[in-house]
DRENDREN-98337 format. One record per residue (C-alpha): x, y, z. Coordinates in steps of 0.02 Angstrom, whole numbers, plus 50000, padded with zeros to 5 digits. Example, Ala and Ser with C-alpha at 12.3 -4.5 7.8 and 13.67 -1.06 7.14 Angstrom:
<atoms>
506154977550390/506844994750357/
</atoms>
This chain:
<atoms>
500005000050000/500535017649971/500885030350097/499565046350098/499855063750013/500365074750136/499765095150140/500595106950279/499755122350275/500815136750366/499845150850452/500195167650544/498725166150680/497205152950748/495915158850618/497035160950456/496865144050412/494885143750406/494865159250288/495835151650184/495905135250101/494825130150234/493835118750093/495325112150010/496075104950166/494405098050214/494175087950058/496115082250058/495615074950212/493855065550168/495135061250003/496325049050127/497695064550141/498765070950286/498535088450358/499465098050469/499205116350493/500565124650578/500205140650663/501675150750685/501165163050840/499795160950952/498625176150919/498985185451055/498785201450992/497455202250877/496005212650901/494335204550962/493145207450797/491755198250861/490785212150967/489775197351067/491325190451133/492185208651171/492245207051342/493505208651486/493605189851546/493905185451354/495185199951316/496175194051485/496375179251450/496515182451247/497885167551217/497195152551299/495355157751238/496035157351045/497105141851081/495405133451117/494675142650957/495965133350853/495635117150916/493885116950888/494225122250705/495575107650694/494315097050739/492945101050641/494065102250471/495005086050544/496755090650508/498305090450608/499065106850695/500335112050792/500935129750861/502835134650826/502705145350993/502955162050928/502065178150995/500955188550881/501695205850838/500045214150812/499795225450660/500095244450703/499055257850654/500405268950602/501795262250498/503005267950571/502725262150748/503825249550808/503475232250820/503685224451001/505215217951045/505385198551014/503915196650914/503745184750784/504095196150642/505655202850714/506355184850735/507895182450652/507355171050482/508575155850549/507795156150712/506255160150655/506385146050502/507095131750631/505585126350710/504745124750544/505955115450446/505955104050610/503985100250574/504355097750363/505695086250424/504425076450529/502785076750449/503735074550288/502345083750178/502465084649984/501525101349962/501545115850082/500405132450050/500585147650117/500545168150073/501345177049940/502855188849955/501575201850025/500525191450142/499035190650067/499025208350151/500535215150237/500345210250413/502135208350484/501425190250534/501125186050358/502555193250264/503615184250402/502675167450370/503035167750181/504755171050218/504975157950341/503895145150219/504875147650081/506335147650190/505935129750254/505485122850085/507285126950029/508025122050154/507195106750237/507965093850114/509725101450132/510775089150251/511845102650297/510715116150342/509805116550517/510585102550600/509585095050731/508035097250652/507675081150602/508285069850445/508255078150275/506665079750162/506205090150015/504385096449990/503795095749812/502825109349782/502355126349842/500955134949832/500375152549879/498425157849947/497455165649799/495765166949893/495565186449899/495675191249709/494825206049615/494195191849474/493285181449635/492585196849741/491805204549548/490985188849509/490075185649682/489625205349701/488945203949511/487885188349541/487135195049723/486745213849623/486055202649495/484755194149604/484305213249671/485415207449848/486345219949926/488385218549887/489635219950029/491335219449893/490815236549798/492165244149938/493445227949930/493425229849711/493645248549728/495285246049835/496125235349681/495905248849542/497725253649567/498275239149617/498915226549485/498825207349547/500715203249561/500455185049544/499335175449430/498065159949481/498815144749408/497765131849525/495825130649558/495335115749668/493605110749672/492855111449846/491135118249848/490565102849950/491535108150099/491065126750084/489815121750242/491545113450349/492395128050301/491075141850380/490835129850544/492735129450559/492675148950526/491295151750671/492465142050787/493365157750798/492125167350910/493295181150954/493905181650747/492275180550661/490555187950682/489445176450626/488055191850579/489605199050476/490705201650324/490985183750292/489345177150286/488185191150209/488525180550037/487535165250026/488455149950031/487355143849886/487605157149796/489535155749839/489425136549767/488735142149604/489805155649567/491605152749619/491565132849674/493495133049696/494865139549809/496305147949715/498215146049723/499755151449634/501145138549602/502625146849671/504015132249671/503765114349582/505095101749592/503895088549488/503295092349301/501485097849301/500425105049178/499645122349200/498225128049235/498035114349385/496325108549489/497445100349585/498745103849728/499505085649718/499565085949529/501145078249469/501385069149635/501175050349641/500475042649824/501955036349914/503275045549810/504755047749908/505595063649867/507595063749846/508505074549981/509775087449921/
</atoms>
């Protein structure tokens, strides 16, 4: 018998993985593959968005309470997750205010990279996602989480980098998060204004006017049925999500019909594969054992 596909998906904060590719890991899963989110800080600093759970007992005790968040969304997607331990540097107002001292995104990128080529040198996976260059958006969490991503997959199969981290092993592919594109937000605000509902994206299209997409969608994976695990997992982050909010004013048959997929770029591919892609794992054979460097 083969050995499963494996998917690590790397993540600033609890929450970040069930807003995106939330769908995608759930049907890897009901598929027969491995998943392991890793979750590089613990949340500590984000802002409570959820005005029903904005209250002092939750904000004092902020970091357990969104520890317990993640693993009720790890359970209902049924992946894997660990935490690399790291502590959320918040995202400042100003630009130009400093970030706290020792936070995760002021981490030099060895010791901020070790922990996670440790975990690709355990859970040996053969595709890891994460965020593009920028973040998705530049929180100082997620640029440092692409860095340290791309970092690991680099790196992780290279006997003589980070010794002590575990035996060698070389990820196949790389992907980034595509989820929060112009092309996705016009076709669901067009098809609720259409059917004479009222629009929440007129505001998120009118930010990307002057702002080209840097990188293009080269992989669409099918994953409407798990839109409903997805939104559960997403509710599991009281403090995160407000379930009479942003996220849900689209319906999520309306979301099915429209844009059924959840969108990647292919940053790095160490296999031949043929673009465009519906699958993450295209080009990768169950069991494949990749060569170390």
């Amino acid at each position: 018998m083969s050995a499963p596909l494996r998917l690590m998906a790397v993540h600033a904060h609890p929450d970040d993985e069930s807003s995106k590719g939330a769908a995608t890991m759930a049907r890897y899963v009901a598929e027969g593959a491995e998943v392991l989110v890793v979750t590089c800080t613990g949340g500590e600093r984000g802002s409570i968005l959820n005005p029903k759970m904005d209250r002092p007992d939750i904000l004092e005790n902020i970091g357990e309470v969104r520890r317990q968040e993640m693993e009720k969304a790890r359970e209902i997607l049924g992946v894997q997750q660990r935490f690399l331990g790291f502590v959320d540097s918040g995202l400042p107002e100003d630009e130009n205010e400093p970030l706290p001292e020792g936070c995760f995104a002021l981490r030099p990128l060895d010791v901020a990279s070790a922990p996670l080529v440790a975990a690709v040198r355990e859970f040996r996976p053969h595709v890891i996602l994460t965020y593009d260059d920028n973040g998705g958006y530049p929180h100082p969490d997620h640029i440092m989480t692409n860095r340290v991503s791309v970092e690991a997959f680099e790196a992780a199969g290279d006997p003589d980098r980070y010794p002590g981290t575990g035996e060698p092993w070389q990820p196949l592919k790389l992907y980034y998060h595509m989820g929060f594109t112009r092309e996705r937000f016009e076709a669901l605000h067009n098809a609720m204004t259409e059917r004479g509902m009222g629009s929440p994206y007129a505001d998120w299209i009118s930010r990307w006017e002057d702002r080209p997409q840097k990188w293009e969608v080269t992989t669409r994976v099918p994953c409407a049925d798990y839109f409903e695990v997805r939104d559960l997992a997403l509710l599991a982050h009281a403090t995160q999500v407000d379930p009479d909010g942003f996220w849900f004013v689209c319906p999520r048959e309306l979301q099915e019909e429209i844009w059924p997929t959840e969108d990647y770029h292919l940053a790095r591919s160490l296999v031949d594969t043929t673009l465009p892609e519906d699958d993450l794992f295209a080009g990768i054979a169950a069991g494949v054992t990749p060569a170390c460097s």
